[in-house]
N, C-alpha and C positions, 0 to 999 in steps of 0.2 A: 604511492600506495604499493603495498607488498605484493606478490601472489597471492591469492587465495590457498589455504593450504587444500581444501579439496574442493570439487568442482564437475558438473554434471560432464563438462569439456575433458577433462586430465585424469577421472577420478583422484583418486589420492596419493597422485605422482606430488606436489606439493608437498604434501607435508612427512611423506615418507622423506623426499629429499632433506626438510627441515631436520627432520628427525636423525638420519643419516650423519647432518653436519654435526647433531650432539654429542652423537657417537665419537667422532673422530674428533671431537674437542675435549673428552672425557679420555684420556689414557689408560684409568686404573678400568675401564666398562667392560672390552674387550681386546683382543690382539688389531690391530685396523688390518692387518692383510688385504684384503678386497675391497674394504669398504670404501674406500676413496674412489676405486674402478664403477665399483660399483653405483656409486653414485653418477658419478660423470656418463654412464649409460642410461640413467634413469634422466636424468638432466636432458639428455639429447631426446629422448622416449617423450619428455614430458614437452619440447620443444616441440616435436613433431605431431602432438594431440591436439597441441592449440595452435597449428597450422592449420592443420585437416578440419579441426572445427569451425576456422571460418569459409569452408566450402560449404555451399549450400548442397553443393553433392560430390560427396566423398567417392560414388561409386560403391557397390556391395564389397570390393575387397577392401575400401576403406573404412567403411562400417564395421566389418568382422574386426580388423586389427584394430579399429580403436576400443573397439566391445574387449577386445581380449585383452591390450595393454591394461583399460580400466581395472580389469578384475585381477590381473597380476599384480596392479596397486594396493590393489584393497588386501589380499592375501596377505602382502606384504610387510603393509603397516599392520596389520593383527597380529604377525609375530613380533614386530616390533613391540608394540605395546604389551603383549605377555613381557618378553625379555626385561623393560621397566619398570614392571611392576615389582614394589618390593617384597622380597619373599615372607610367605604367608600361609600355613597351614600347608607346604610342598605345592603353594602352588606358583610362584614365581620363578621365573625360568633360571636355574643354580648353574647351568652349563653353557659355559660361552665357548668353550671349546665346540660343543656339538651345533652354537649355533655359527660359530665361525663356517661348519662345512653347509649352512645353508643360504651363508652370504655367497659363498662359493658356485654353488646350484643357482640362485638368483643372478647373479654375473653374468652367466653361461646365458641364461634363457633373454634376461635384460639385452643383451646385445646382440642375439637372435632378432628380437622385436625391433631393436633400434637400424636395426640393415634394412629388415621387412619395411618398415617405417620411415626411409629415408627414400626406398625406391619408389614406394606408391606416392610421397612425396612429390620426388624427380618427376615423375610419371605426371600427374595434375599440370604441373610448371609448364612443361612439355605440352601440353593438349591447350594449356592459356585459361584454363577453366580454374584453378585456385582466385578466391577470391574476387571473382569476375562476377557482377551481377548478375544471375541468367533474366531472362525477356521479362520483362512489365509483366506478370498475368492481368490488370486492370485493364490492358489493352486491347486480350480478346472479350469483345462484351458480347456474345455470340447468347451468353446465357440469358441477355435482357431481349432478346430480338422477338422470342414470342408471347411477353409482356403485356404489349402494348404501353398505353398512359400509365407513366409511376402511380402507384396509389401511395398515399398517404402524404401526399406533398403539398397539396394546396396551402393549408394551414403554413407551412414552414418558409413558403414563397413567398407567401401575403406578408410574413412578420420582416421575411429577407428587406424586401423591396420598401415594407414600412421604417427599415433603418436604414436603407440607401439613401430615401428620399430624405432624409433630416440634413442637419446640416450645414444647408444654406450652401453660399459658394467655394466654400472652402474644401481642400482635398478630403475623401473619406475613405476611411478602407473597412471593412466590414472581416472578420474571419471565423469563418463556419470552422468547428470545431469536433470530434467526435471520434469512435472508432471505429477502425475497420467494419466494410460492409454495412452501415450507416443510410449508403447513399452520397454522400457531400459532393460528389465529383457530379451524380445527375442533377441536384440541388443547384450546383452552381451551373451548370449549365442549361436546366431550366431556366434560371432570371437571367443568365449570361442573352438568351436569345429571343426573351419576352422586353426585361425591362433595356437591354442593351442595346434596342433596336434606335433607343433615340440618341447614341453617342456616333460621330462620324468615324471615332479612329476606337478601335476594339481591337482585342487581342483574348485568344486562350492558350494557354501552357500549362504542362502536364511538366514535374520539375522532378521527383523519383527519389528514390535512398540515394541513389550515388549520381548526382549529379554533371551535366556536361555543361558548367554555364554558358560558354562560347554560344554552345547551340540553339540554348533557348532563348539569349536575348537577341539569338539571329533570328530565333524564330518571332520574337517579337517586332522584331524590325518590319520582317516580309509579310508579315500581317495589318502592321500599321500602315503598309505600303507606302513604308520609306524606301527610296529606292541608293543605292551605295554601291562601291564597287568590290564584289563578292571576290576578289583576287586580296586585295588583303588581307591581312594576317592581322588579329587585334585579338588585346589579352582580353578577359571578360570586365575590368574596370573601363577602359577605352569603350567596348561596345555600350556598355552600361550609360557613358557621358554621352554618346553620340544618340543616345534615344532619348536620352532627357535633354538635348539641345534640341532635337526634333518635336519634344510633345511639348515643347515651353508654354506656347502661346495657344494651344489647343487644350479641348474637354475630352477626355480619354475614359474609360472603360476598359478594365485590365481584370483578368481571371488569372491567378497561380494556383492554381491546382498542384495536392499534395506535398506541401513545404515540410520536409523532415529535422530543419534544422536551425536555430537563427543564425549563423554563419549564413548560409544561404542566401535568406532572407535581408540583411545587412547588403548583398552585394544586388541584390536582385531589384530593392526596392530604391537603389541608388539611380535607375532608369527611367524613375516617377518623382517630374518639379512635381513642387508643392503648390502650384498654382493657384489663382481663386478664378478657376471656367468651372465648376462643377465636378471635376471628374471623380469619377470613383474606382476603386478595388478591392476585389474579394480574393480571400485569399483561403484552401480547405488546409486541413491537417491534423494530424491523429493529436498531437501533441499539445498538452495545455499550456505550455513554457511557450513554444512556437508561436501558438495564438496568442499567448499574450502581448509577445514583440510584434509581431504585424498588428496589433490592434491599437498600439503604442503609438503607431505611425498616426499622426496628424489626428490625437485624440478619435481614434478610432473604437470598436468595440468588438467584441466577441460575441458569434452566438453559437451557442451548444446544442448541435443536431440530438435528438433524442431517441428512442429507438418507437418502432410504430406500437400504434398501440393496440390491442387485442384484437378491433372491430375490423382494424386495416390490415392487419396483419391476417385473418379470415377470409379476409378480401380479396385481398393478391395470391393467399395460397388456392385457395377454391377455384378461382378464376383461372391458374395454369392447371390443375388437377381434374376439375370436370367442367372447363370451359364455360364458367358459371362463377358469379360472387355473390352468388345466393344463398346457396346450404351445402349441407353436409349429408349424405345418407346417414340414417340414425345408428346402423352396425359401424360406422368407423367415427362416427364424433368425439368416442372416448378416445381410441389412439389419435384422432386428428388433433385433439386437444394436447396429449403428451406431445406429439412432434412441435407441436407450433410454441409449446413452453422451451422446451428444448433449444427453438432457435430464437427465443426472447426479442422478439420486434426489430431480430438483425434482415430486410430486406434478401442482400444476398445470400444467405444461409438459404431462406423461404423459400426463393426459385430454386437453388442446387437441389433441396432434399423435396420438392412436389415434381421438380422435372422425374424423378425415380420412381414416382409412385403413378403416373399419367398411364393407363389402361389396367392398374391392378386395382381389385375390387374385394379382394378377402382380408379381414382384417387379419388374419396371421400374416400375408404378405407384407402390411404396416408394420405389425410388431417387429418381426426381422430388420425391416430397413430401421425404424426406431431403436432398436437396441444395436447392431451393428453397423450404420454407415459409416458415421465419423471416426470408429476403432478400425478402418482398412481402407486407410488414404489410398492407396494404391489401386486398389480397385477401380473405379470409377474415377474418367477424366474430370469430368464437371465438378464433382467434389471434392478432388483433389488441387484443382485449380480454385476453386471456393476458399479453402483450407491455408492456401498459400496467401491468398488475396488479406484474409482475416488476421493471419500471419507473418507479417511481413514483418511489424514489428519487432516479433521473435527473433530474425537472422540480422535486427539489427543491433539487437544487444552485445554487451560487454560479456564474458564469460561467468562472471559474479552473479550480474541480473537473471544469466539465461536460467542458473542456476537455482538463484530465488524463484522466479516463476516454475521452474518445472518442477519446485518441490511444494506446491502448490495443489498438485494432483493426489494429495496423499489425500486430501481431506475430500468427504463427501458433495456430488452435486448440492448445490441450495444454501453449505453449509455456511456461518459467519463466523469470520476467521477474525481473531482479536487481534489487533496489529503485536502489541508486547508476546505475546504466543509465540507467534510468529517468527518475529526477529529472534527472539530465544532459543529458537529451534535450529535459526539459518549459521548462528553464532554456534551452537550443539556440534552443528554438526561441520562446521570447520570452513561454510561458504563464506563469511565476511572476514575479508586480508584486513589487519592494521593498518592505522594512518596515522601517522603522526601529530598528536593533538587533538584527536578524538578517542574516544570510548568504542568497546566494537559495538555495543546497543545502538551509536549517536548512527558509526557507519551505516549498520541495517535498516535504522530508522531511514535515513536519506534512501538507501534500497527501495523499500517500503513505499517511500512517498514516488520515487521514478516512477514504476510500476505504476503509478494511480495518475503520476502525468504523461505517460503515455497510452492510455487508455488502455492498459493492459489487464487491469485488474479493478473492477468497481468499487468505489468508495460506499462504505455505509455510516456506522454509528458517527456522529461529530462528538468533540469535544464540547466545555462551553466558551472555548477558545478559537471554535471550529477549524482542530485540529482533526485529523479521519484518524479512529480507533480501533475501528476496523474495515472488512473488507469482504467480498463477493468474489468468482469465479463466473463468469458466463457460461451459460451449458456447452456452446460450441467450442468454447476456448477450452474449457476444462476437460470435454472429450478430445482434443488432438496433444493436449498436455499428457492424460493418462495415456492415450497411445505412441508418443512418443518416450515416455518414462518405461513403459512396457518392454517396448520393444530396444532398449538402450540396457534393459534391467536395473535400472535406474531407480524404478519402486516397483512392488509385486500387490498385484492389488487380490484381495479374498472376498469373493461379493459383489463386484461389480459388473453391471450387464453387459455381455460379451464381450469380457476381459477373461482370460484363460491362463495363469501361469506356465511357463514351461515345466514340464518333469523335471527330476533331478537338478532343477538352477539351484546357484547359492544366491539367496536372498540378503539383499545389503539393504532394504529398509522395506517391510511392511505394513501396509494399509489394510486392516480388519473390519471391513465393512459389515453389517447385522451379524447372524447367526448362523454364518455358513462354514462348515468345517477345515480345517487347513489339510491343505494336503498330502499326505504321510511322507510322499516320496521329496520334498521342499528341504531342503538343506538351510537351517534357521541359526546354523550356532554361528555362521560369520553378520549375521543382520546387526547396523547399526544404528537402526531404530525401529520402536514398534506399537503401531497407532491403533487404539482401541475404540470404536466409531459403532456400539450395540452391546451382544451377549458377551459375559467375560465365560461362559459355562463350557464351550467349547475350546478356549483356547489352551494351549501349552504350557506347561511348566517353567517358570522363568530358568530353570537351570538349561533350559535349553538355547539358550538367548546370552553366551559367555560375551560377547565382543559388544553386545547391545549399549551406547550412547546415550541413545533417548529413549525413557517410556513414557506414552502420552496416554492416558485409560481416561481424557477428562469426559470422551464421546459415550464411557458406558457408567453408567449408575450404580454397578450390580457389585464391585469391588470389594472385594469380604478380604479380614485378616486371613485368612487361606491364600487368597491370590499370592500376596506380599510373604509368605512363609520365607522363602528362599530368595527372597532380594538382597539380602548380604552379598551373592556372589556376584550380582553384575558389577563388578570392581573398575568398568569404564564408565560407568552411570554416568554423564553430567546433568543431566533435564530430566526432571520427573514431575510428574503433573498428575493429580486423582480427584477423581469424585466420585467420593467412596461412604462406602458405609460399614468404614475398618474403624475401631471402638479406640483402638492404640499405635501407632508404627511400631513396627519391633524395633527391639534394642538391635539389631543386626545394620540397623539403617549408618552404622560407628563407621561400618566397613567401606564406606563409598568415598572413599577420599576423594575421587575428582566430583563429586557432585556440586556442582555450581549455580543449580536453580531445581527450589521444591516448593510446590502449590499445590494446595488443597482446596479446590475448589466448592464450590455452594453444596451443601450434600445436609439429608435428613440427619446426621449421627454428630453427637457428638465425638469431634476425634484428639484423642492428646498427645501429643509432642513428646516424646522420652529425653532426658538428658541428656542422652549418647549424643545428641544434634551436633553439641558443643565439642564433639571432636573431628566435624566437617572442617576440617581448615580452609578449605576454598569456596565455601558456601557465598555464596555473594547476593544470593535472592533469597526472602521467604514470605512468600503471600499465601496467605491464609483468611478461613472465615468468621462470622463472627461465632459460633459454635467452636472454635479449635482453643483449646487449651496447650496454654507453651509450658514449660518447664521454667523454674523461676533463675536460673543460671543462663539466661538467655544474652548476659553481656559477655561471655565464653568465647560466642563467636566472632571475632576478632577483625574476618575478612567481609562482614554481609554488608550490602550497602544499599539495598530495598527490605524494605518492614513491611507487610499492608495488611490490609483486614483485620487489624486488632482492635478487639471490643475492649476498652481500657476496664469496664465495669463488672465482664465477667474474669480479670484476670489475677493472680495473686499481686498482693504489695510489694512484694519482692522482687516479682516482674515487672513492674510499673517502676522501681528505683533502677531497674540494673539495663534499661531500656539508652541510659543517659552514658553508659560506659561502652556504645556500637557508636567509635569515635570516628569510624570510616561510613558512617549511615548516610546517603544522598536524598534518600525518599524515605518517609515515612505517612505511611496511612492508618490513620486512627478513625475510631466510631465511642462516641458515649451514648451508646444504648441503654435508658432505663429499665427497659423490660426485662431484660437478661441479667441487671445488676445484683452483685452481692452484698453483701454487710457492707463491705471496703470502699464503696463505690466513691462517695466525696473524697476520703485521703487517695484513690486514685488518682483520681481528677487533676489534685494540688499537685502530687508527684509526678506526673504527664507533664502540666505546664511546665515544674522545675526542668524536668530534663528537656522539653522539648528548646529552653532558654536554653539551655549549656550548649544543647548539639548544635544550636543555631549559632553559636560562637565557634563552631570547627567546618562541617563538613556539609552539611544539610542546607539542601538545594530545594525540597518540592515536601510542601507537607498539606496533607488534604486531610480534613475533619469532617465526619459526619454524628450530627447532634440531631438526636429527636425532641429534646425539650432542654431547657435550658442553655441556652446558648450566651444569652446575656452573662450570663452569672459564669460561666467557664469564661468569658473573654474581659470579663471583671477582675480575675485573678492574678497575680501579680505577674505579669509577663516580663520579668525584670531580671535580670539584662535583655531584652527586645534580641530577638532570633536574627542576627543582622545578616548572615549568609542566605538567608530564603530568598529567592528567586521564584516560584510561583507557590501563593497560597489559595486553597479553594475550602471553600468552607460550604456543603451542603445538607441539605431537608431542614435544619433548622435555620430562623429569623434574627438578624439582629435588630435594634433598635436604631443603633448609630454604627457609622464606623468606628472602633475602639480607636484611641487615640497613639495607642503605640504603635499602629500598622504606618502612621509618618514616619517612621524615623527607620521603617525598613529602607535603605539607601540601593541595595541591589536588587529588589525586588522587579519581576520585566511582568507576569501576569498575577491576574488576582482575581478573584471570584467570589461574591459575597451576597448572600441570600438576606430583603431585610424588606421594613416597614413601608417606610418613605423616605428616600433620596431626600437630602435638606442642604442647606448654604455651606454651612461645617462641614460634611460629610464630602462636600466638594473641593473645599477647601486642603483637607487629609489629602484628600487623592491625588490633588492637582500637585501637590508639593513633591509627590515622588519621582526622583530624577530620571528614571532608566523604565516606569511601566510603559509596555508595549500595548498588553492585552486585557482589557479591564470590560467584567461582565456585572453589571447590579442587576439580579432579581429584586422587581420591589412592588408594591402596592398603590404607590403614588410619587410623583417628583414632579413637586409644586403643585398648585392650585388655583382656584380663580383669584384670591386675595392676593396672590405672587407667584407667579408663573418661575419654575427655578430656571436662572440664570448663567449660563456657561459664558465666561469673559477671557480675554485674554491674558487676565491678571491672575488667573484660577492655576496656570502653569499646562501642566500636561505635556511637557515638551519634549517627550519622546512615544505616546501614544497611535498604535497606527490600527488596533481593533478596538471598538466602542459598542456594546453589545448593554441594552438597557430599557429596562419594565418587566409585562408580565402578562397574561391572557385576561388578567382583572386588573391592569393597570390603568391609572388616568393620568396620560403622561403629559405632564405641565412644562414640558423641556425646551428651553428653547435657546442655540448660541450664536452666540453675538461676533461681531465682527475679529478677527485677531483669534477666536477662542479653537483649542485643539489644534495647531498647524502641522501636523503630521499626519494625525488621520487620513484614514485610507478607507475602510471599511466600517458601515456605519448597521448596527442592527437592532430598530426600536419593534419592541412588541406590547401590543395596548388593545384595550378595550375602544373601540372607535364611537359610541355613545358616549363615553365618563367622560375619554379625552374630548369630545368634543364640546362638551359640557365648561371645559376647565380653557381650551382652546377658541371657545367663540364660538366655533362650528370653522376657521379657518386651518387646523391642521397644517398652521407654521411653525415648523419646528427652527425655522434660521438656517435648513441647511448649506443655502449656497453662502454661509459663512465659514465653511468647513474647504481651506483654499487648494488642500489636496484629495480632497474625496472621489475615488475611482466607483463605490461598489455601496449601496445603500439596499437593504436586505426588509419589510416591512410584513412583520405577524399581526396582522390585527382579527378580532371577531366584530360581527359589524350586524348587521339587520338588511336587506335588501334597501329601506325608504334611505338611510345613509351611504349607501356605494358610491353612488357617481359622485357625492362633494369628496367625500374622501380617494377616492383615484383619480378623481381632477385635480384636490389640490396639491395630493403628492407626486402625479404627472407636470402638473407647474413647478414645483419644485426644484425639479430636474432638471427641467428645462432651460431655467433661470440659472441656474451651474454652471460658469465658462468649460468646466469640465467635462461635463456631459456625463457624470457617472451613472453607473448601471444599475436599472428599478430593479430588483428582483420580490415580487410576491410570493409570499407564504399564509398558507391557513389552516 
């Protein structure tokens, strides 16, 4: 993997270097005099950024010089990028001569910083403190001491000890899952000391980011009261054998607390036979990848700490605050309420921010600490130490990730961040390095999804693939994000409470929160992006925004052709994104040659597309809604390779033929909306399918249709040549009858998604034959009956299937597989009607699963009536049971 060319760690010492190398590859651009010095100073500059960044404390003199190198980055590459741009109305830089004397100037000052840079370096190395873990904070629990009994654990204990005890004799490991401030670490040491009282040989270990294994499987040793000779020298695999030759023959009870990694965990769990005495282990960790390997072990399983819920969470704050977990005086219940949303059912947030408020009684004194705590780490031990505790994750990231996550602050508490947004913006703005055989989207995506396996970022919307779509910020997390952005100047935020800009800063990306004025004295023309989150009435003339990258306005509504007057000039444009109620884009939109993604979000106005588009040559995105009218020269653009939102019925015939010549298209999203249709609307239809055939012979990978009526009759049309390149089809709102019969002979096809009647023998048949689907979702109304229960066999194929997602909230699911049937499945998720199905089923709700020989994760939405519950969670707890697998029940309703 390359560098990142910029990065919240280096600013844009990256790609300034990148850029630098152009230069000196290009002879005819300028004279190279310095530029090669000059580079090799920024090289060493950019070395010493991403030293100092993995200190977790730089020191204030290495905070200033990495703040100042940052912004000598960004300076830098703005002139660069002037100089390359080609000349245009006098404004593309005509004198290399004059810019030669500012490579010159840049030399000077570059190698000034790079000395600065090397000493505060030298200096860290010297003290032992670079890169050296500093102390546990988990360790001082000073903050739980006047507590007392956990609240909110009973529950969590009861469910622990109820999947301890399963089983039988065989090894078990159990791994509590969760983030920061959680609890997991009291959790396990709750049942560590309740239910572990009945094991002879126990152990707890506390294992950290950076590990000492030596120490802690000594430490497991001296607890098992193995006794050894402590003169010894043994690497951590010898200690590891000599404890699993000690617990062979004995029932053991083992706690690992905070496992950060499966390396780790690989060596750690190699000191536990596999016995059949009973023994168990629990194992905590922020990480869903983690938990999943320790849960691995010996058909083990996961459980996902949750965060406390409103009544508990009232409980424990009241209780430290007025020594009572009863109430709230009625003058501060409305701020008790914003704090306690604030720290969203995190335990350890609860005690940091109530220990602050224990003898203040005036609710301005709450609003203070609520609008300021977590914006002035420094201030206060206990929250400071809170901060780091919730945080730990953060200094354990890669520079990329830290990157992703702190540009995460731009967006409002609460707000739901759309994963594709997202990744678009991290790609904008130059965080995801190239990889070799990936796409930068595919890289960010992977970004994207870390982030949600280390619990750093909460998952929300699913796919119907249940893939995550989007995503959540925690209020805690999102308040030391924005104050760390802040204070990095990393982002400048307008609006947010007790967030304060500095005077005179140059702002490199701002966040426009509501209706609050920007500040006169804000240096806006070096910003390389600018997020609209309320009023557009107050904000600035985009001529003031020359170097700006991103605009995101999709947070305000109010977006009138006025705003966009002067968008021609932002000539870095890449990402634009509105939800407007602008009638036309200007023709000026010709000007944006680097623009590489433009969406037009949901919006009251019809908005139309000018022709100019088609001389975007790097356009590579354009999603749009069903209200946007395109220009019928839409096959122009050469380089796009996402289409979305196109209503095929409001669009001209011309547009609908020229859709088939976007020979580079990967995605395409279409809608046949009747309501909105024209005269044209049936010859659309035909010439959609045609081209949708052709692109499906080149480049197109994911093509998703939404039909409000007639579905049948569109997938009746001559699909011929059959789209053989598609790789996920999803077809929603509208019903088909059957599977259409060309969707066989898709051969690359991995997911697929299909809205319909009733599931039948045939329609299983189609599906089972496809070689490479992974993810297959039926919405349906029924599959099978009481005269024929349908039948999943192992003759049906399916042999690369590992998500099975099938029925409906009014489904009577008649399903049932048979021995051999699905061998790959992994995850299984039926949703039914539990009346009808039981109607169709006996009243026994056998669906056959333990004939499914790899099923990890069975998922069950049913509606039900109270007289029906206990057969139905009895006989899908039997079920499970019956599974040599033991896969995991999760209910939904």
């Amino acid at each position: 993997m390359e560098t990142e060319p910029v990065s919240a760690a280096t600013g844009a010492t990256g790609s300034v270097l990148k850029k630098l190398g152009a230069l000196l590859a290009d002879e005819h651009a300028i004279p190279n005099g310095d530029v090669e010095s000059l580079k090799a100073e920024l090289q060493a500059v950019h070395s010493f950024l991403k030293t100092l960044s993995q200190a977790e404390d730089p020191g204030e003199r290495g905070r200033r010089w990495m703040k100042e190198a940052r912004e000598f980055s960004y300076d830098v590459e703005d002139a660069l990028d002037e100089l390359m741009l080609p000349p245009r109305d006098g404004s593309g830089n005509s004198n290399p001569d004059g810019f030669s004397e500012k490579i010159s100037t840049w030399l000077t000052e570059a190698a000034a910083r790079r000395r600065t840079g090397q000493e505060i370096s030298d200096s860290i190395s010297r003290a032992g403190t670079g890169g050296v873990e500093a102390e546990d904070p988990r360790r001082d629990c000073s903050l739980y001491k006047e507590t007392g009994e956990p609240v909110g654990l009973d529950g969590p204990a009861d469910e622990l000890i109820k999947m301890l005890n399963g089983g039988g004799q065989q090894l078990g490991v159990v791994s509590i899952v969760g983030c920061g401030g959680l609890g997991k670490t009291t959790l396990a040491r709750r049942v560590y000391n309740t239910f572990g009282e009945q094991f002879e040989y126990r152990a707890f270990v506390s294992v950290s980011r950076k590990p000492h294994l030596v120490a802690i499987l000594r430490d497991i040793r001296s607890q098992l009261g193995y006794e050894y000779d402590q003169t010894l020298t043994e690497d951590a695999q010898s200690f590891a054998d000599s404890v699993s030759n000690f617990l062979q023959d004995k029932r053991y009870f083992i706690v690992v607390d905070d496992v950060w990694d499966v390396q780790t965990w690989d060596i750690i769990k190699g000191a536990f036979p596999k016995s059949n005495f009973g023994s168990r282990i629990i194992t905590t960790t922020r990480i869903h990848e983690v938990a999943k390997s320790c849960s691995a072990t010996c058909g083990g399983r996961a459980y996902t700490l949750s965060p406390l819920i409103t009544a508990d969470s009232e409980r424990l704050f009241y209780k430290i605050v007025f020594n009572s977990g009863e109430q709230c005086p009625s003058h501060l219940k409305r701020v008790s309420d914003k704090i306690l949303q604030k720290c969203g059912g995190l335990p350890l947030a609860i005690i940091a921010i109530s220990g602050l408020l224990i003898a203040k009684n005036h609710e301005d004194q709450w609003e203070q600490v609520y609008t300021s705590i977590w914006h002035g780490l420094g201030s206060n031990p206990a929250v400071e130490r809170t901060m780091r505790i919730l945080l730990l994750g953060y200094f354990d990231l890669s520079p990329c990730l830290k990157s992703c996550l702190l540009y995460l602050s731009v967006f409002p508490e609460g707000y739901a961040i759309k994963k594709e947004r997202l990744v678009m913006r991290w790609i904008a703005e130059g965080f995801i390095p190239e990889e070799h055989g990936h796409t930068l989207y595919e890289s960010g995506e992977r970004c994207f999804n870390e982030l949600i396996n280390r619990n750093l970022i909460q998952p929300g919307e699913m796919n119907k693939f249940g893939e995550v779509e989007s995503c959540r910020v925690h209020g805690i997390i999102l308040d030391f994000l924005v104050s760390m952005s802040n204070q990095d100047n990393f982002v400048t935020f307008i609006g947010v409470p007790g967030v304060i800009p500095e005077p005179q800063n140059k702002v490199r990306r701002l966040s426009l929160q509501g209706d609050n004025e920007i500040p006169a004295d804000l240096i806006l023309c070096n910003a390389r992006s600018l997020s609209v989150f309320g009023g557009c009435v107050k904000m600035p003339s985009l001529s003031k925004f020359r170097h700006l990258r991103i605009l995101d306005m999709e947070g305000s509504g109010e977006v009138e052709d006025q705003h966009l007057a002067e968008i021609g000039g932002l000539f870095h444009l890449k990402y634009l994104r509105l939800k407007s109620k602008v009638g036309k884009l200007p023709q000026q939109i010709a000007e944006l040659q680097y623009l590489e993604s433009l969406e037009i979000c949901e919006s009251n106005a019809t908005t139309e597309i000018p022709s100019a588009i088609n001389q975007l040559t790097r356009l590579v995105r354009l999603v749009v809604n069903d209200e946007t009218i395109l220009p019928d020269e839409i096959g122009g653009i050469k380089a796009l390779q996402v289409l979305r939102g196109i209503n095929v019925n409001t669009q001209s015939t011309n547009f609908v033929r020229q859709v088939c010549l976007l020979s580079n298209l990967r995605e395409l999203s279409i809608s046949f909306i009747n309501y909105y249709a024209g005269d044209n609307w049936k010859e659309n239809q035909e010439e959609m399918v045609s081209s949708i055939c052709r692109l499906g012979r080149a480049n197109l990978h994911v093509l998703h249709i939404t039909i409000n009526e007639g579905a049948d009759e569109i997938f009746e049309e001559s699909w011929s040549p059959a789209p053989l390149s598609l790789r996920e089809l999803v077809v929603e709102v509208g019903v088909v009858s059957s599977v259409p019969r060309w969707i066989g002979s898709l051969v690359n096809l991995q997911k697929l998604a299909v809205p319909m009647w009733e599931v039948g023998e045939e329609d299983v048949v189609i599906l089972g034959s496809l070689p490479d689907l992974r993810h297959l979702s039926l919405t349906a109304l029924a599959a099978g009956s009481k005269e024929g229960r349908l039948r999943v066999t192992q003759s049906h194929g399916f042999p690369s299937l590992i998500n099975f997602q099938i029925g409906g909230e009014e489904c009577a699911l008649g399903l049932v597989f048979e021995a051999g049937s699905m061998p790959k499945l992994q995850n299984l998720e039926l949703e039914f009607d539990a009346e009808e199905t039981s109607s169709v089923t006996n009243g026994g709700f056998d669906f056959g699963i333990k004939h499914l020989s790899c099923l990890t994760s069975t998922t069950v939405r049913s509606t039900y009536d109270d007289p029906i519950r206990p057969t139905l969670e009895a006989a899908m707890e039997r079920c499970i049971n019956d599974h040599p697998n033991r896969p995991t029940l999760i209910w939904m309703k």
